[in-house]
N, CA, C and O of each residue as an XYZ file, in Angstrom:
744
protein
N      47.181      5.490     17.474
C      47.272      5.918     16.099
C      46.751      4.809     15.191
O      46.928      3.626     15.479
N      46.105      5.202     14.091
C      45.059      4.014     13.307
C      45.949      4.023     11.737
O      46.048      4.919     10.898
N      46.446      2.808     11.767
C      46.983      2.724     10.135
C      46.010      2.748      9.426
O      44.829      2.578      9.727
N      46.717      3.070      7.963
C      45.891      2.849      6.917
C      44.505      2.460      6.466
O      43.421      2.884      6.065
N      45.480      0.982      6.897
C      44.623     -0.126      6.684
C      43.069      0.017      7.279
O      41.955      0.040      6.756
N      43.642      0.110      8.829
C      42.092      0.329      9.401
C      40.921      1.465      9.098
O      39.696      1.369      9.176
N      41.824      2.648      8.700
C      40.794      3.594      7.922
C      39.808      3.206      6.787
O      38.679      3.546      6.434
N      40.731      2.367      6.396
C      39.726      2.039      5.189
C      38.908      0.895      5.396
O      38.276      0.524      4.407
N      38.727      0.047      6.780
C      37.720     -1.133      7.432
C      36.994     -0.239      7.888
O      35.949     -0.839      8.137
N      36.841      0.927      8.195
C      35.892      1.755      9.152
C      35.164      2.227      7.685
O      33.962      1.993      7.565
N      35.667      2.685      6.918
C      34.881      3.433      5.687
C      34.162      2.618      4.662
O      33.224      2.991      3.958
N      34.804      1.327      4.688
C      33.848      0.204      4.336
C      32.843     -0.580      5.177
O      32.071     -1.366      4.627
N      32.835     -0.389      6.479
C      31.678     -0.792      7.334
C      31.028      0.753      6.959
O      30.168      0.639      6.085
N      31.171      1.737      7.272
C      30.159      3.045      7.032
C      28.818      2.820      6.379
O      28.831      2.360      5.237
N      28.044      2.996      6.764
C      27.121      2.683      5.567
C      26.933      4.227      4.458
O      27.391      5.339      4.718
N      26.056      3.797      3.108
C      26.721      4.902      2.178
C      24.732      5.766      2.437
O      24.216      6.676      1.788
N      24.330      5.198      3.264
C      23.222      5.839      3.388
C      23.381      6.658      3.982
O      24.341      6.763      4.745
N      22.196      7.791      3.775
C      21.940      8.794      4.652
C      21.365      8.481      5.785
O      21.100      7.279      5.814
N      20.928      9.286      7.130
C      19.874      8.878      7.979
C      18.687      9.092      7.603
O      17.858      8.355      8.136
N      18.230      9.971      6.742
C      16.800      9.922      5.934
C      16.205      9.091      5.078
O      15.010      8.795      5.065
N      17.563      8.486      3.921
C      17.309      6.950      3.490
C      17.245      5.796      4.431
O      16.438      4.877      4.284
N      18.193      5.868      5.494
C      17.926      4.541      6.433
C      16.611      4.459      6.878
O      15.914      3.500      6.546
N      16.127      5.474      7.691
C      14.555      5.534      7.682
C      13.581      5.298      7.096
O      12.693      4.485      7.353
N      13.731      6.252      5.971
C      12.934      5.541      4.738
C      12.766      4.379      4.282
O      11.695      3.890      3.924
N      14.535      3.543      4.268
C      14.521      2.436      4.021
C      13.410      1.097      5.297
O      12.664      0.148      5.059
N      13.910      1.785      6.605
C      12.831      1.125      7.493
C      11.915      0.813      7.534
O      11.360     -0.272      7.713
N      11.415      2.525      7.230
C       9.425      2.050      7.092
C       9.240      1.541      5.519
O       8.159      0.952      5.498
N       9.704      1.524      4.486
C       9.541      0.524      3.878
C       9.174     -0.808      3.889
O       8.146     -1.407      3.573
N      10.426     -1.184      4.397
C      10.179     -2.531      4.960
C       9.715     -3.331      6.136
O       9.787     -4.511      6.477
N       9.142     -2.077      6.690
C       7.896     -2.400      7.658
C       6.793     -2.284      6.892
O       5.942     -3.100      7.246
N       6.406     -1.507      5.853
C       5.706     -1.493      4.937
C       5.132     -3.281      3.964
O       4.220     -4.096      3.825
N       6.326     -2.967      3.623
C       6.442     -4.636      2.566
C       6.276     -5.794      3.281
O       5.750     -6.742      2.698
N       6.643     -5.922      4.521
C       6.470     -7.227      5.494
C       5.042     -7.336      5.608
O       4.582     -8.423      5.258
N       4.123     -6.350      6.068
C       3.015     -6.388      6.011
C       1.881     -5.852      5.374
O       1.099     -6.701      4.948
N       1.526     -4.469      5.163
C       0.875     -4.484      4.315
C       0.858     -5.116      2.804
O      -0.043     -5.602      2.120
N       1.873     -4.953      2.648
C       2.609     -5.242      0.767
C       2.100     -6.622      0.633
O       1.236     -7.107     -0.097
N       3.225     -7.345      1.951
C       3.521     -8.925      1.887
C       2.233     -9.845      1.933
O       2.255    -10.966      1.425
N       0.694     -9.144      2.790
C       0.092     -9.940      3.722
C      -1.660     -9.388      2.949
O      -2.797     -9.596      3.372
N      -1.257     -8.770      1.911
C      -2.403     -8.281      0.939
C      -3.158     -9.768      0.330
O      -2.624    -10.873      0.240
N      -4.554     -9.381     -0.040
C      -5.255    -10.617     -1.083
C      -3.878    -10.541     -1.610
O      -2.988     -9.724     -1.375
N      -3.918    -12.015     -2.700
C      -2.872    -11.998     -3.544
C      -3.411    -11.630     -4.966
O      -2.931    -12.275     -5.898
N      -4.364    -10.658     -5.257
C      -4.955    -10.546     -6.013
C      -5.134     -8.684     -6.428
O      -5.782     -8.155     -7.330
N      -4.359     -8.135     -5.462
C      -4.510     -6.592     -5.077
C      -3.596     -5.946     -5.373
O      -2.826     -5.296     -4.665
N      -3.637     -6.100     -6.497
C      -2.265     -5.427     -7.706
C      -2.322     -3.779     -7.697
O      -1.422     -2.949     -7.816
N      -3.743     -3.641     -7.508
C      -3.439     -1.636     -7.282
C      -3.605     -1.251     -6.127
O      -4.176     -0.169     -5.989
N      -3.213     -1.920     -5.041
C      -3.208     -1.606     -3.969
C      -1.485     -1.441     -3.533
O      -0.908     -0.589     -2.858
N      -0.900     -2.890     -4.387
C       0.535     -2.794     -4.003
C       1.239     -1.718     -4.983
O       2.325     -1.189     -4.745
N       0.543     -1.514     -5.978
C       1.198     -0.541     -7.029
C       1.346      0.532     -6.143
O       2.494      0.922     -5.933
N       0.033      1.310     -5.355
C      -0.282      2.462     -4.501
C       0.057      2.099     -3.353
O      -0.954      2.341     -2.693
N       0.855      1.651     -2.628
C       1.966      1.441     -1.630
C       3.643      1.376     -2.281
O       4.411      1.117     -1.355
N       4.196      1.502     -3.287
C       4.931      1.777     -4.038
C       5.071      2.839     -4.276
O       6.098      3.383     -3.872
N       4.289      3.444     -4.887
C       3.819      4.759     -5.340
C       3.629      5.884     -4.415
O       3.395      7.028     -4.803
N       3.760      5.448     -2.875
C       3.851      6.181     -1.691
C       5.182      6.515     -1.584
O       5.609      7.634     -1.297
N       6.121      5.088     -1.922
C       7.269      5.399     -1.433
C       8.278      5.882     -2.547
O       9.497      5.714     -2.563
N       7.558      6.463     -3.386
C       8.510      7.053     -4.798
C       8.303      6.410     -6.070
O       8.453      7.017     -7.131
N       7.954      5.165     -5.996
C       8.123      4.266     -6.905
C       7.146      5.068     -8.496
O       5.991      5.469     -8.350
N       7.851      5.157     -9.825
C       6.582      5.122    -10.692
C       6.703      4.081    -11.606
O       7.562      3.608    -12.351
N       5.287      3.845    -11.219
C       4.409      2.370    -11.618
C       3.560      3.168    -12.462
O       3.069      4.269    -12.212
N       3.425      2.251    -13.806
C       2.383      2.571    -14.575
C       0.830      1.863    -14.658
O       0.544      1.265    -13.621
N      -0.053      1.835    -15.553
C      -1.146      1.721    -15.728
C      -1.535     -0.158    -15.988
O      -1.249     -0.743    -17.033
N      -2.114     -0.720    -14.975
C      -2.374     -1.867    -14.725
C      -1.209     -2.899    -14.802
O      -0.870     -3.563    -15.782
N      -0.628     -2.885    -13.452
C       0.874     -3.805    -13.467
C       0.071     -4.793    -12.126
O      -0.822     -4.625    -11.296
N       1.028     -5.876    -12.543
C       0.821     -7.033    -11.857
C       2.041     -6.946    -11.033
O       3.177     -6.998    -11.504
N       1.712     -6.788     -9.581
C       2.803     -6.845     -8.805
C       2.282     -8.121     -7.715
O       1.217     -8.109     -7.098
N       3.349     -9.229     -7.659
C       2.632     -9.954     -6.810
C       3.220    -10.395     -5.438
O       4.222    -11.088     -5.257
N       2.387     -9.848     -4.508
C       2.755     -9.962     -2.906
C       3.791    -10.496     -2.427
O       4.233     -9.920     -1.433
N       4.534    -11.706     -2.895
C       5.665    -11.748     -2.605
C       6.813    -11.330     -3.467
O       7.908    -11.805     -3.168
N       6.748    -10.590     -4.397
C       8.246     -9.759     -4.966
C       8.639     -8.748     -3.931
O       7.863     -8.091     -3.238
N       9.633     -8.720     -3.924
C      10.375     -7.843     -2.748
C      11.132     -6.657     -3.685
O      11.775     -6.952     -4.692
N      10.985     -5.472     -3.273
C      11.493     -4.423     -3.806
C      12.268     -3.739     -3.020
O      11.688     -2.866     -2.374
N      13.518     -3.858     -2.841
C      14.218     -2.971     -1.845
C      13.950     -1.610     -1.677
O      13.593     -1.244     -0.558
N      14.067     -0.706     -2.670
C      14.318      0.788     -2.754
C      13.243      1.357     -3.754
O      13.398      1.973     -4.808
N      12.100      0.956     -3.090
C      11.191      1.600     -4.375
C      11.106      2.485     -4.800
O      10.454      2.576     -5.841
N      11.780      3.732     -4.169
C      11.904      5.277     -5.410
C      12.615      4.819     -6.199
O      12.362      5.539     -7.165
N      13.837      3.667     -6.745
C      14.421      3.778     -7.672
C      14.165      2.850     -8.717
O      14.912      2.555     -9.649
N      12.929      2.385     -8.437
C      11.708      1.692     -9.179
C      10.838      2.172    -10.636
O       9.695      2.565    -10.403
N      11.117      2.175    -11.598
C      10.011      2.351    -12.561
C       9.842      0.927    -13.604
O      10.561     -0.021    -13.919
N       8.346      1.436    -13.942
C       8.025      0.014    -13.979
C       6.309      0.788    -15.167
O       5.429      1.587    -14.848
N       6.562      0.030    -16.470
C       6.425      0.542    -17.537
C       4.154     -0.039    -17.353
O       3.835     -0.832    -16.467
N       3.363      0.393    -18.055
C       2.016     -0.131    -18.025
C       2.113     -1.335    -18.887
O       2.534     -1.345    -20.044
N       1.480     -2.818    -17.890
C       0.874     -3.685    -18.415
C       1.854     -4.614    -17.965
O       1.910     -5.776    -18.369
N       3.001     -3.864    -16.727
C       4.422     -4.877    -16.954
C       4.010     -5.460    -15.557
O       3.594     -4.689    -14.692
N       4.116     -6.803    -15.319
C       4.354     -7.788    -14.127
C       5.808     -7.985    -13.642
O       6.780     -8.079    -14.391
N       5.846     -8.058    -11.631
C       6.845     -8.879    -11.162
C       6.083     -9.884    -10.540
O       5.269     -9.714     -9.632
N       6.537    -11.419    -11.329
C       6.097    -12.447    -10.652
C       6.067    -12.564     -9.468
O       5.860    -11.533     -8.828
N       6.261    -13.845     -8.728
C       6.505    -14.698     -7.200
C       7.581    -14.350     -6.917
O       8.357    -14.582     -7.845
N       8.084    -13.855     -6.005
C       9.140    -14.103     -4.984
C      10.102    -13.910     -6.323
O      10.773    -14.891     -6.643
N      10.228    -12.502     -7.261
C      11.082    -11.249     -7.799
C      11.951    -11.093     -6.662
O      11.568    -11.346     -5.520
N      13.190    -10.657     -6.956
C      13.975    -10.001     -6.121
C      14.270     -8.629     -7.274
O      14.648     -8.678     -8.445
N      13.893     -7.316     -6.317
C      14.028     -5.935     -7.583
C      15.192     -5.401     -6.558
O      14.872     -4.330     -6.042
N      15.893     -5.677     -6.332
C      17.472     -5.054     -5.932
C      17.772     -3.924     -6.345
O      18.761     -3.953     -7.076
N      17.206     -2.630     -6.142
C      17.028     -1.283     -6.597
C      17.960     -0.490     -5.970
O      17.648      0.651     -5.629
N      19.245     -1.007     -5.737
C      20.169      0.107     -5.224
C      20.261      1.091     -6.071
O      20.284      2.298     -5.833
N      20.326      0.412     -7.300
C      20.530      2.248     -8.248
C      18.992      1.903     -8.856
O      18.062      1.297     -8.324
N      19.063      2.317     -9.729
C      17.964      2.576    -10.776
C      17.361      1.281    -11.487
O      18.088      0.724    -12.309
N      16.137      0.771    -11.250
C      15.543     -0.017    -12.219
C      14.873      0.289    -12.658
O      13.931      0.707    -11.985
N      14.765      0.353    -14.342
C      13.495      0.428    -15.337
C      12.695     -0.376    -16.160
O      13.133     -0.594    -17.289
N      11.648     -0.851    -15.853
C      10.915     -1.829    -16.955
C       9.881     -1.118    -17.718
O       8.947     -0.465    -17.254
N      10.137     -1.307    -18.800
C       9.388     -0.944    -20.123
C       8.036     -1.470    -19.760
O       7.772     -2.198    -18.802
N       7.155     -0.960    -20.735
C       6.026     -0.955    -21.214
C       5.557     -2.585    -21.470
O       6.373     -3.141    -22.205
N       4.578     -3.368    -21.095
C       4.474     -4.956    -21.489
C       5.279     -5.718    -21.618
O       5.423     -6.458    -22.591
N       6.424     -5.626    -19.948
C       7.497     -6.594    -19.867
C       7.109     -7.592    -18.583
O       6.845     -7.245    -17.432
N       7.142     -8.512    -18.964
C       7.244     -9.405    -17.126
C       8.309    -10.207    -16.863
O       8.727    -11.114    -17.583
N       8.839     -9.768    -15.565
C       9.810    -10.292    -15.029
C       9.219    -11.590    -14.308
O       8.572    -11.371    -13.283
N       9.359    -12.872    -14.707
C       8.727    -14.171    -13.698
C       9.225    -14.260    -12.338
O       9.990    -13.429    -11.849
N       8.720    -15.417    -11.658
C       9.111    -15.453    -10.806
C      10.724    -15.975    -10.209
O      11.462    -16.826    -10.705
N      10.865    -15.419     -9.400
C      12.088    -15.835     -8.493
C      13.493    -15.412     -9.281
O      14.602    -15.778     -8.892
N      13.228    -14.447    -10.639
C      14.206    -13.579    -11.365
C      14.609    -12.378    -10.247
O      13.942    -11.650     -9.511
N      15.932    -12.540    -10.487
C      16.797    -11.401     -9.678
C      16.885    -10.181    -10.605
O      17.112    -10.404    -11.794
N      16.718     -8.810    -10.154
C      17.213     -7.736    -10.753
C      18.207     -7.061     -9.924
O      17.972     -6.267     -9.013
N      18.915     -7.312    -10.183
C      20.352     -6.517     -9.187
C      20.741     -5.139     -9.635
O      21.046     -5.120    -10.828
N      20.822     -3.929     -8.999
C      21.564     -2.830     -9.187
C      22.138     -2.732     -8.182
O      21.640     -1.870     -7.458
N      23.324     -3.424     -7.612
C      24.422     -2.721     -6.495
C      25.053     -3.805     -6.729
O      24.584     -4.921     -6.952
N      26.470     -3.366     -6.662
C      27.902     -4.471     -6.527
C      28.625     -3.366     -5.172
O      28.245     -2.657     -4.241
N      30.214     -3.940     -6.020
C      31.147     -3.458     -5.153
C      32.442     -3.483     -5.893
O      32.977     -4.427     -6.474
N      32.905     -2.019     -5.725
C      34.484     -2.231     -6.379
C      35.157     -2.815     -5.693
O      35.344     -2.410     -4.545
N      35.836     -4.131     -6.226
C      36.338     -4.897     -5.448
C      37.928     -5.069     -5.527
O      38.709     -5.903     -5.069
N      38.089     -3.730     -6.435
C      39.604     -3.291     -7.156
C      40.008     -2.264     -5.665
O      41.110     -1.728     -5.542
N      39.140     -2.168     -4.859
C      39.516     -1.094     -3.736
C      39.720     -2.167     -2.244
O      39.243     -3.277     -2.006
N      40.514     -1.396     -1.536
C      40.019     -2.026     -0.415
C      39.088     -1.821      0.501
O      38.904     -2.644      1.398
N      38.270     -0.523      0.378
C      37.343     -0.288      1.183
C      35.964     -0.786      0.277
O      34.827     -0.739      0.748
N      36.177     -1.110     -0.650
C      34.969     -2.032     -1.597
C      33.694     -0.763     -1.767
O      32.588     -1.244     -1.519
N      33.668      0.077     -1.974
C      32.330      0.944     -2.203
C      31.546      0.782     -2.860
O      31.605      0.501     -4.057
N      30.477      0.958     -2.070
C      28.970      0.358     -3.145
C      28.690      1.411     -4.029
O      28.355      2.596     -4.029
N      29.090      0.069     -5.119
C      28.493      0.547     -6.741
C      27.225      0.192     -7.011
O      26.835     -0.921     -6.658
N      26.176      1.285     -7.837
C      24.658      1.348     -7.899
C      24.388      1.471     -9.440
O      23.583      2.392     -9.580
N      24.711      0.948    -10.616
C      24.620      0.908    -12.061
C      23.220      0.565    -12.068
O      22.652     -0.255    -11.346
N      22.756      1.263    -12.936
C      21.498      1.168    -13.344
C      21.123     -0.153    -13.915
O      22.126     -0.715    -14.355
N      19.821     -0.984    -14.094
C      19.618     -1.663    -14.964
C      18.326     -1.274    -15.892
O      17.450     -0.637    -15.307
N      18.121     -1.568    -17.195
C      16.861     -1.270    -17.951
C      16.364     -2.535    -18.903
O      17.077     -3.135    -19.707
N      15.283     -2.734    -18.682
C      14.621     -3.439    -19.413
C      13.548     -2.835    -20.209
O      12.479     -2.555    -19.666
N      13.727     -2.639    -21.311
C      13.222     -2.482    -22.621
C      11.534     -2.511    -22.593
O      11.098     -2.595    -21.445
N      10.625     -2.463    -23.529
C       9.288     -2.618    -23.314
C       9.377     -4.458    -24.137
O      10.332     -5.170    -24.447
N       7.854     -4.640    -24.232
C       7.996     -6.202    -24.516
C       8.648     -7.255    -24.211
O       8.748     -8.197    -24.998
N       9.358     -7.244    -22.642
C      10.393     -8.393    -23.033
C      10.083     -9.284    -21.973
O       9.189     -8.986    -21.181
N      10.804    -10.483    -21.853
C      10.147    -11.762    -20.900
C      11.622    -11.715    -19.835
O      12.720    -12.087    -20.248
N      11.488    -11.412    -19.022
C      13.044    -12.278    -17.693
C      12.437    -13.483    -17.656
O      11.525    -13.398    -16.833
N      12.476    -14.497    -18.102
C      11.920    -15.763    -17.350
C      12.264    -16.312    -15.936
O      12.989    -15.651    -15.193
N      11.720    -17.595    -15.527
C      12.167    -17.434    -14.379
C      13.522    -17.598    -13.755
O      14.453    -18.101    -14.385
N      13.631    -17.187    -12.558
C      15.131    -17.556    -12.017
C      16.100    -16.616    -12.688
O      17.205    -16.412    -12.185
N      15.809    -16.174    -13.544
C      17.041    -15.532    -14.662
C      17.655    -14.664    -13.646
O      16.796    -14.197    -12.898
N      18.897    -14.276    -13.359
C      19.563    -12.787    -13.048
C      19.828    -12.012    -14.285
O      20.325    -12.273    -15.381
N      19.283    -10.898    -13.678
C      20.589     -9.606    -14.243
C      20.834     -8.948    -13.568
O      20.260     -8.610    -12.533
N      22.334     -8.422    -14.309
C      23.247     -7.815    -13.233
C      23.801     -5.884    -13.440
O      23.565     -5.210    -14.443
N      24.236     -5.598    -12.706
C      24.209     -4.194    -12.410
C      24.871     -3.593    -13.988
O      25.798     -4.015    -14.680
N      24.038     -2.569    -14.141
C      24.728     -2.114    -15.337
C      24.356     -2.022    -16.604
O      24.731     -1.283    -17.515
N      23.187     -3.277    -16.514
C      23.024     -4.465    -18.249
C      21.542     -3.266    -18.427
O      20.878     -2.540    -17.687
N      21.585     -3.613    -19.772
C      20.522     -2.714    -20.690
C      20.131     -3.624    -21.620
O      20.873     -3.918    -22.557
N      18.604     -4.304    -21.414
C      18.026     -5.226    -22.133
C      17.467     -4.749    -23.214
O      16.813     -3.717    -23.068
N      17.546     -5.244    -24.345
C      16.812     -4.488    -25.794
C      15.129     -4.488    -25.930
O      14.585     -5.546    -25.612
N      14.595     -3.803    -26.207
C      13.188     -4.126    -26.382
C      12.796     -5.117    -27.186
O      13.504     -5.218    -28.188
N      11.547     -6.214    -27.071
C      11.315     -7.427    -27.519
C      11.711     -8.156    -27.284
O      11.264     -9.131    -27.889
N      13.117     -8.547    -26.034
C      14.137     -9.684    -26.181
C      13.618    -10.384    -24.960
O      12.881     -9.904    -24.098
N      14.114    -11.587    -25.022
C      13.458    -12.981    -24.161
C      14.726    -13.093    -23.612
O      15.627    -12.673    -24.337
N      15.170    -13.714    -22.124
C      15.819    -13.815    -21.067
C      15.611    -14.968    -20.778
O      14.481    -15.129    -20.317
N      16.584    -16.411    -20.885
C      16.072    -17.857    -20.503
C      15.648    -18.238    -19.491
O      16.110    -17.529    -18.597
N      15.111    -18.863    -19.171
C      15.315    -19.495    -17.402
C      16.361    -19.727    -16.857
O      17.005    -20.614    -17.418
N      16.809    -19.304    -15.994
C      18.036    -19.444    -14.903
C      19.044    -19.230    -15.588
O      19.879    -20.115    -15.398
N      19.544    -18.053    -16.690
C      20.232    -17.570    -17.524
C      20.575    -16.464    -16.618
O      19.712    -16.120    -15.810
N      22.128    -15.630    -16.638
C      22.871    -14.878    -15.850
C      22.928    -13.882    -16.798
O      23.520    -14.287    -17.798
N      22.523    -12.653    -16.897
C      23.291    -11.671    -17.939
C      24.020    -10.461    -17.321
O      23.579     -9.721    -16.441
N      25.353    -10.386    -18.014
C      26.547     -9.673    -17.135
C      26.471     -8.406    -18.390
O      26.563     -7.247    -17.983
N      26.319     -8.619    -19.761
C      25.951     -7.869    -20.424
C      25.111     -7.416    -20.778
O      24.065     -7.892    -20.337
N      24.971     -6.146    -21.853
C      23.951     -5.730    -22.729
C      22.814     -6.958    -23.857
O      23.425     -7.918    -24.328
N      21.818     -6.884    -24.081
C      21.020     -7.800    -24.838
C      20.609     -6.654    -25.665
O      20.063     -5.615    -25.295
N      21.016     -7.073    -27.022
C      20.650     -5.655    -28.066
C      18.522     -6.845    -28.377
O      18.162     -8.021    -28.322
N      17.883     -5.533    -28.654
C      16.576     -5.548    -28.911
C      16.173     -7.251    -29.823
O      16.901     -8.186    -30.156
N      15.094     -7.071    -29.924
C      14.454     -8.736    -30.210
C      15.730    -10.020    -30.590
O      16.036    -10.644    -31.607
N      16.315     -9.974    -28.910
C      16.506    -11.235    -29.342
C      16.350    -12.247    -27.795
O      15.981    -11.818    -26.701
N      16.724    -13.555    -28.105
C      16.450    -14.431    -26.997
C      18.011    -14.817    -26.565
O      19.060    -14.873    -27.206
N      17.736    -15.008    -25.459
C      19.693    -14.930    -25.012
C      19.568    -15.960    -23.453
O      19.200    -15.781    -22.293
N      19.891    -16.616    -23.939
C      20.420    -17.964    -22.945
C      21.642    -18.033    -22.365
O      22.495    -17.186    -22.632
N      21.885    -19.088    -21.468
C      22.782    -19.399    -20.582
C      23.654    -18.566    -19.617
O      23.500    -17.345    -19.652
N      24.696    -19.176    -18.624
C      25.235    -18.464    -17.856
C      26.652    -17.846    -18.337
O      27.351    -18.243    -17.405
N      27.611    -17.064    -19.269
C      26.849    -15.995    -18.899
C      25.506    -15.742    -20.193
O      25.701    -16.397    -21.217
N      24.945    -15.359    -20.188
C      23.687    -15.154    -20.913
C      24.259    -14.419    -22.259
O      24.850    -13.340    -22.257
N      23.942    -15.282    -23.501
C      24.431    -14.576    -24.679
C      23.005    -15.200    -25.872
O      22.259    -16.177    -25.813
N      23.204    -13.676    -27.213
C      21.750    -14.585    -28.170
C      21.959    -15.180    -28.729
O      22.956    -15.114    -29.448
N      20.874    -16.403    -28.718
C      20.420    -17.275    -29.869
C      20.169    -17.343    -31.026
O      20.672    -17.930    -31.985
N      19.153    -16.543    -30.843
C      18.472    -16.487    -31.863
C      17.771    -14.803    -31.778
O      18.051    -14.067    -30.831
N      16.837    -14.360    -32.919
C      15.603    -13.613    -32.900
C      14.378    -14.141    -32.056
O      13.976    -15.304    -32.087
N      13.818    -13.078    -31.263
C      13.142    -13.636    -30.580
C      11.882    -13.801    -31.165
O      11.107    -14.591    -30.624
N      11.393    -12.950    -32.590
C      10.211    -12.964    -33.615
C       9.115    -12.343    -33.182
O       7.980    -12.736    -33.451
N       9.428    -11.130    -32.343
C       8.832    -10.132    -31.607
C       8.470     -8.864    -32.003
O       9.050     -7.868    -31.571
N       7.126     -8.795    -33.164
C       6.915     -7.923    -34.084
C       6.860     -6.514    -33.133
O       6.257     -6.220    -32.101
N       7.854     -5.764    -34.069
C       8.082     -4.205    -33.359
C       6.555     -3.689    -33.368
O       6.277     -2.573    -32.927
C-alpha cells in the first residue's frame, strides 16, 4: 500500500509532457545541436526557417545567432528586425513574445517555467513572458516567468526582473527596478 506521500513523488517525477511533445521535443534538439548549432554563423534565415518548421513565428529579418538555444520553439514569437544574441537561453516552457525591433544580447536568460513550490508534488508552472517592441535585454540580464516588459524599455546587464517593467523605461539591478526614462521616442 503507497502513502500519500509517495503518490505525490511519483506525480512529481511524471513528466507533464505528452508523448507527441516529448518527441517533438527530441527532434528538436537533434535539430538545434546540429543543423541550428553547426550553421555559417552568419545564416540568420536559415535558422529563422528551422524554427519556423518547428512552430516557431519569427518575423521579417531577425538575427538569430547559432548559439542561442531555444527550448520549445512553437512557443516562440519573435517580432521583425528583433535579435537573440550569443549563447540566449529562450526557456519557452510557456509562451515567449518579442516585439517588433527588440534584441535580447547575449547570454540573457528568458525563462517561462517555474514550480509551485507551495505544493508538494511541485507542478510545472509555464507563465508567459512578453517583451514589448523596441526594447534592449542587455547582456546576462534574466527574466522571469510571468514578467511583461513595456515597449521602449532597456533591461541592465546582469539585472534579474521578477516583475512587470511599465513601457520606456530603463530598470536595473537584482531584483530589477526603473531608473530612469529610457528617452525612447514612441
Amino acid at each position: 500500500m503507497s502513502s500519500p506521500d509517495h503518490t505525490r513523488f511519483e506525480d512529481r517525477v511524471k513528466s507533464p509532457w505528452s508523448r507527441k511533445q516529448q518527441l517533438l521535443r527530441l527532434c528538436w534538439a537533434t535539430i538545434q545541436l546540429t543543423l541550428f548549432q553547426y550553421s555559417f554563423h552568419n545564416m540568420y534565415r536559415w535558422r529563422a526557417f528551422l524554427l519556423r518548421v518547428f512552430g516557431a513565428k519569427i518575423g521579417g529579418h531577425t538575427t538569430i545567432r547559432r548559439t542561442a538555444k531555444v527550448y520549445i520553439p512553437w512557443n516562440l514569437s519573435m517580432g521583425d528586425w528583433s535579435s537573440l544574441g550569443d549563447h540566449t537561453i529562450v526557456y519557452s516552457l510557456g509562451q515567449i513574445t518579442i516585439g517588433d525591433r527588440t534584441s535580447v544580447s547575449q547570454y540573457a536568460h528568458l525563462c517561462a517555467g517555474t514550480h509551485d513550490y507551495r505544493r508538494k508534488d511541485m507542478p510545472l508552472l509555464c507563465p508567459p513572458i512578453t517583451i514589448g517592441d523596441d526594447c534592449w535585454i542587455a547582456t546576462d540580464a534574466f527574466v522571469g516567468p510571468g514578467v511583461t516588459i513595456g515597449d521602449r524599455s532597456v533591461i541592465g546587464a546582469r539585472s534579474s526582473v521578477y516583475k512587470d517593467i511599465p513601457p520606456g523605461k530603463v530598470a536595473v539591478g537584482n531584483p530589477a527596478k526603473p531608473i530612469k526614462d529610457s528617452g525612447v521616442n514612441a
